[in-house]
C-alpha angles and dihedrals in degrees: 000000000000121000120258088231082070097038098046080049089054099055097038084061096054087044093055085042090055098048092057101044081053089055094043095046094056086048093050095049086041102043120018113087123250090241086063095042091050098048131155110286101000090142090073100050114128092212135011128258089250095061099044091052095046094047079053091057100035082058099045089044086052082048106247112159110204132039094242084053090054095042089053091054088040086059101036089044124020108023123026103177112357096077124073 
């Protein structure tokens, strides 16, 4: 059985994950041009823009300081499985 320290942690990370994709999401529908949105071969994208630029600044807000550091934490903590 895990602690609650590290399960109130866990879910406070998903929280704060899922603040900023809801704030990304609105900035991306309000600000990023059609022409970007309806790109070549966005039907065979594994994840969305939006995932993939939240999962940047939820790294960069937990200070990591390169993009493999922050893969590694997106894949340890918020997605198991789901991200490639």
């Amino acid at each position: 059985m895990q602690s609650p320290k590290y399960k109130n942690n866990h879910t406070d990370t998903f929280t704060v994950f899922n603040q900023i994709l809801e704030i990304v999401v609105k900035l991306y529908k309000k600000c990023i041009p059609t022409t970007i949105k309806n790109r070549k071969n966005v039907d065979k994208l594994v994840q969305p823009d939006t995932v993939i630029i939240a999962c940047v600044l939820w790294g960069f807000m937990l200070g990591y300081k390169s993009q493999r550091a922050t893969y590694r934490a997106v894949r340890t903590i918020l997605f198991f499985t789901e991200f490639p």
